[in-house]
C-alpha positions in Angstrom: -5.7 -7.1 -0.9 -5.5 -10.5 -2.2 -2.8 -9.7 -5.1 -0.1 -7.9 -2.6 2.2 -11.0 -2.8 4.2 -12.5 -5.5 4.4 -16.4 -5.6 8.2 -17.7 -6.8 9.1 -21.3 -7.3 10.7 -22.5 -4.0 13.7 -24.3 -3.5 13.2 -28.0 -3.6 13.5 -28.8 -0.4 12.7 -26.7 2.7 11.3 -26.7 6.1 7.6 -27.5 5.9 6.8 -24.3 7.9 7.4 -22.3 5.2 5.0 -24.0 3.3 2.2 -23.2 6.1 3.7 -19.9 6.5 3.0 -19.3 2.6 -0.4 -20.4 2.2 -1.3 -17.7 4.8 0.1 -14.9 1.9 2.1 -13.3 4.6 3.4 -10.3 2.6 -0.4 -9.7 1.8 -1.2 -10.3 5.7 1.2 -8.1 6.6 -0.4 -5.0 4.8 -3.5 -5.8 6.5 -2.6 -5.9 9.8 -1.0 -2.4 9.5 -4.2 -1.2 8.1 -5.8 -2.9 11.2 -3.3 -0.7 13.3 -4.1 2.3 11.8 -7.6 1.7 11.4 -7.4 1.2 15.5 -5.1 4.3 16.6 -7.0 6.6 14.4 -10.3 5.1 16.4 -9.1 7.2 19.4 -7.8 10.5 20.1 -6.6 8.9 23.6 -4.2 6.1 24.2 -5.8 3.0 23.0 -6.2 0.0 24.9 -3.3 -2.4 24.9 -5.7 -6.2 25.2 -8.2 -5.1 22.9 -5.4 -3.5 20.4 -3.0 -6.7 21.0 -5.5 -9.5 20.8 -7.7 -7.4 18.2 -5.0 -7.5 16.1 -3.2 -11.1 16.2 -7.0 -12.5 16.0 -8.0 -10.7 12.8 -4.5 -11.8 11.3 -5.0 -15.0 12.3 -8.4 -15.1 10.4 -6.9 -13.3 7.7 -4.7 -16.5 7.2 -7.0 -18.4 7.4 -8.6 -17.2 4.7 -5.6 -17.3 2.4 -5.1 -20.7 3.2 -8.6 -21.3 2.4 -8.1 -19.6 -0.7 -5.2 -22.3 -1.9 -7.1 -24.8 -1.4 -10.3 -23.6 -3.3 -7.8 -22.6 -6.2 -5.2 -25.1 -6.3 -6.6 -26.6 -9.3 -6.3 -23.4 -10.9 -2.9 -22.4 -9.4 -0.8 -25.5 -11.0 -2.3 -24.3 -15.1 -0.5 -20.3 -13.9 2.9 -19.3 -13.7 3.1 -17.2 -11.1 1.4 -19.8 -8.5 2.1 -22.8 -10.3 5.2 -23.3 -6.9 2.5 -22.7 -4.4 2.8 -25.8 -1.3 -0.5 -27.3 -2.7 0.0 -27.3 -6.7 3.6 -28.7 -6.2 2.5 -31.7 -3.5 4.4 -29.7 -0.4 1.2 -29.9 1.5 -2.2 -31.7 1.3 -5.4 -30.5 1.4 -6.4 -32.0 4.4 -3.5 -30.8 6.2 -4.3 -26.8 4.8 -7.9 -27.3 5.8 -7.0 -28.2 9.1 -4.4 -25.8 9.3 -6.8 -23.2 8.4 -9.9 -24.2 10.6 -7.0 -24.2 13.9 -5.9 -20.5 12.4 -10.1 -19.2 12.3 -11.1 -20.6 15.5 -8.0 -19.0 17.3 -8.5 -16.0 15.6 -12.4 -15.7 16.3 -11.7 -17.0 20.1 -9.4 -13.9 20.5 -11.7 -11.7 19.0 -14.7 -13.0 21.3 -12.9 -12.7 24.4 -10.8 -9.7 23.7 -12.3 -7.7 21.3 -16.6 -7.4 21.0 -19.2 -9.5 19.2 -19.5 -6.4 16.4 -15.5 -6.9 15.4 -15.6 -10.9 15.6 -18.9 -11.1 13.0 -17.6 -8.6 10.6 -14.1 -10.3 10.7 -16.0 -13.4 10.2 -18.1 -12.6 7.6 -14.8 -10.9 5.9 -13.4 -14.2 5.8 -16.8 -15.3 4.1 -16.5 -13.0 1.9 -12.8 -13.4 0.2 -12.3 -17.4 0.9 -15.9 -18.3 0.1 -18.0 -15.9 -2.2 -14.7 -14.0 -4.1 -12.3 -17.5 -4.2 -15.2 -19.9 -5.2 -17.7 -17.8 -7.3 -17.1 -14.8 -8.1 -13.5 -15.2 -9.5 -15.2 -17.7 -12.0 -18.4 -15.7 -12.6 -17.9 -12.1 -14.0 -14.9 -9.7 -14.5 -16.0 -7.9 -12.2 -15.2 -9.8 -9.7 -12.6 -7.9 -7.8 -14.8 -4.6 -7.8 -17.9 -7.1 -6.2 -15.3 -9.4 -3.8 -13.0 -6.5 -3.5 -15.4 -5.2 -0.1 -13.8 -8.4 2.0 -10.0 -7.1 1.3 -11.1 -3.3 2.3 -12.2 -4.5 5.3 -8.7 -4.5 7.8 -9.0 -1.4 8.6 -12.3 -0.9 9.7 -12.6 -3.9 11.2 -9.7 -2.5 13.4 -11.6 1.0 14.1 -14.4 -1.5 15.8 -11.9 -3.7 18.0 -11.6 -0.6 19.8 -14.5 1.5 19.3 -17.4 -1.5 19.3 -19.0 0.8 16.5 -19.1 1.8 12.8 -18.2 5.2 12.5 -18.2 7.8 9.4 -14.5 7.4 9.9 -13.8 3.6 9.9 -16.5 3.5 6.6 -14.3 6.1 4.9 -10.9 3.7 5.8 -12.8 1.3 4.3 -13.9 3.3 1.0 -10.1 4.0 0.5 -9.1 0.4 0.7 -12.1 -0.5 -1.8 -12.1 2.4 -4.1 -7.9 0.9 -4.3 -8.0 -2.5 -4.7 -9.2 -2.4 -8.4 -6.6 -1.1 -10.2 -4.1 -2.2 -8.3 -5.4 -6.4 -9.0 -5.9 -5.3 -12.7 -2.3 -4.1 -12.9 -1.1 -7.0 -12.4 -3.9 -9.2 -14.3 -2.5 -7.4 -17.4 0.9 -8.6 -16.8 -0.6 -12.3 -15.8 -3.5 -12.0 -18.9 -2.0 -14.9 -20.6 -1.9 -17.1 -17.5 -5.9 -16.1 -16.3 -6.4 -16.8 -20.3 -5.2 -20.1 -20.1 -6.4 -20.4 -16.8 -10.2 -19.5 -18.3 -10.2 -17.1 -15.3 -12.9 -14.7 -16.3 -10.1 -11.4 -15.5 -10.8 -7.8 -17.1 -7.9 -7.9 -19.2 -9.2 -11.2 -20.8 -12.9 -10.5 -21.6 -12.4 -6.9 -22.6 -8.9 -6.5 -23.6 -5.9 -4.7 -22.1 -6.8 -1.3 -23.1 -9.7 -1.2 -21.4 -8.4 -2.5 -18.2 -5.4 -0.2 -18.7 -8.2 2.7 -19.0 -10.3 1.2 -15.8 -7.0 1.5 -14.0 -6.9 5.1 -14.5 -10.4 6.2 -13.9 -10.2 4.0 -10.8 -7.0 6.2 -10.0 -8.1 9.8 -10.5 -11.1 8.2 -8.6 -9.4 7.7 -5.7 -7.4 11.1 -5.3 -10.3 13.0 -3.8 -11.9 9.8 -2.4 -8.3 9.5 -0.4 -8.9 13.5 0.9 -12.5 13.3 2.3 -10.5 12.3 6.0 -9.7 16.4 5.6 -13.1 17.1 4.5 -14.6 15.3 7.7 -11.8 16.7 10.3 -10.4 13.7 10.4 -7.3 14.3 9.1 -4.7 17.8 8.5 -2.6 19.3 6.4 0.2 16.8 6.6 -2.1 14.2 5.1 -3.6 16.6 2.6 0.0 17.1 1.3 1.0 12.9 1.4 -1.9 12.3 0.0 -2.3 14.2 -2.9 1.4 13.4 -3.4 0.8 9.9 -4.0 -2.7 10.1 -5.4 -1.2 12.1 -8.3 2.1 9.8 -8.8 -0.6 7.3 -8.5 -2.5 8.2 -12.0 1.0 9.3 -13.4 1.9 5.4 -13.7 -2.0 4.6 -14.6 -1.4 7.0 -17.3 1.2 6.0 -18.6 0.2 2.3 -18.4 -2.6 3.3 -20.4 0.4 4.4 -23.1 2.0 1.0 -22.5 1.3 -2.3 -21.3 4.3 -3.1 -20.1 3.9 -0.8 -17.4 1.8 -2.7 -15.3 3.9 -4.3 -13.0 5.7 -0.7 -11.6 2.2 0.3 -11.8 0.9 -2.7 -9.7 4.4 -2.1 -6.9 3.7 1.2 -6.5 0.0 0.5 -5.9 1.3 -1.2 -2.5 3.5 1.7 -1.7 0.7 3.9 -2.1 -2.0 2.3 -0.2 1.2 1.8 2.8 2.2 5.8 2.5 -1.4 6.6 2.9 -2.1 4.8 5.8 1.6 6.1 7.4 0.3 9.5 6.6 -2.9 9.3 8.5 -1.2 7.8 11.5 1.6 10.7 11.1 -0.8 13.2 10.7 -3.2 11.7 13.8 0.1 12.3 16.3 1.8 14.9 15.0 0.7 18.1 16.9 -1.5 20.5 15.2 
């Protein structure tokens, strides 16, 4: 979920939380962790426990920061050539690296500590090897190594939600792998959305992105296989009984409006970034839909 937030050039001078507030992406954090919620009330068809749920969650945000912060550091180089990052605390001398690195290592081990004492060993070494996953293999190879690289690293960013099915549940159900397939089947075309708008910056940037090596056609196509993809993809919780028919209805809902914008970004280029916004307000209606539809009386 790594391309949720926006970067803007800051004021010149402001408090130096911010800046550590910023390096943890909090807009893109904050999607998570409802996906984290979700992914633990839909674990239960009783009340769910309060420590695990509480803890649980502020320990795989806190790694989730950590992460991001990780990920400013590894691309800060990379950050100052682009526009959209070129304000970020690192590129522009707010912060240094020593000071993010610590500040991520203190976020991790709080976050993992919580997990460990509140959560279960299963939920603490998948939420570790998500961070793995998006601040080490996606940030420092795989960005640099193939186009594909936010279909391969995309796994780490779908992982929120399952990762909050186990706080609770201490297993991997059919269920929290299908949360999971949602968030994964998603995050393509919504990252390529906005890698067409940003294709002369990742040019520049000799960031390997889809819409460089291959063009913006064939992204633009990509995004909308990837989007009729995920319309029966996002109904299999029906299929399974996991969900009802107020989720059938949101979610074909979106998943249609959903390949109406990839469509007609395919048309025109400058349609990727309503395409790229309302790829966050899809992946948030879905989840809202399957927590509506888990309380809402039959």
């Amino acid at each position: 979920m790594a391309a949720v937030e926006l970067s803007k050039s800051p004021p010149a001078t402001r408090p130096r939380w911010r800046d550590y507030l910023e390096v943890t992406k909090p807009r893109v954090v904050a999607l998570m962790t409802f996906t984290v919620v979700v992914g633990m009330l839909l674990s239960s068809h009783g009340p769910v426990p309060w420590r695990p749920m509480l803890f649980g969650v502020t320990g795989i945000a806190l790694v989730a920061g950590a992460a991001a912060a990780i990920n400013h550091l590894v691309d800060r180089r990379l950050d100052a050539l682009m526009a959209r990052t070129r304000g970020r605390p690192l590129p522009r001398g707010a912060l240094g690296t020593r000071a993010v690195a610590l500040f991520a290592a203190t976020l991790g081990a709080t976050g993992m500590a919580l997990l460990l004492a509140f959560t279960n060993p299963l939920c603490a070494l998948l939420t570790l090897a998500s961070l793995l996953g998006y601040a080490v293999v996606y940030s420092r190879f795989l960005k640099h190594a193939t186009p594909q690289n936010i279909v391969i690293g995309g796994a780490a960013g779908a992982a929120p939600p399952l990762l909050g099915w186990v706080a609770i549940t201490d297993r991997v159900d059919a269920g929290a792998l299908l949360l999971f397939l949602i968030v994964f089947v998603w995050t393509p075309p919504h990252f390529w959305a906005l890698a067409i708008h940003r294709r002369d910056d990742y040019a520049k940037a000799e960031v390997p992105m889809l819409p460089v090596t291959h063009g913006v056609p064939f992204t633009a196509t990509r995004v909308l296989l990837y989007a009729v993809a995920l319309l029966p993809i996002s109904l299999l919780p029906v299929a399974i009984g996991m969900s009802g028919p107020l989720y059938l209805v949101a979610a074909s809902a979106l998943g249609l409006h959903f390949i109406g914008h990839a469509w007609r970004l395919r048309r025109d280029a400058r349609r990727a970034m309503p395409t790229f916004r309302f790829s966050i307000v899809y992946l948030f209606g879905l989840f809202a839909a399957l927590l509506a539809d888990h309380y809402v009386p039959g």
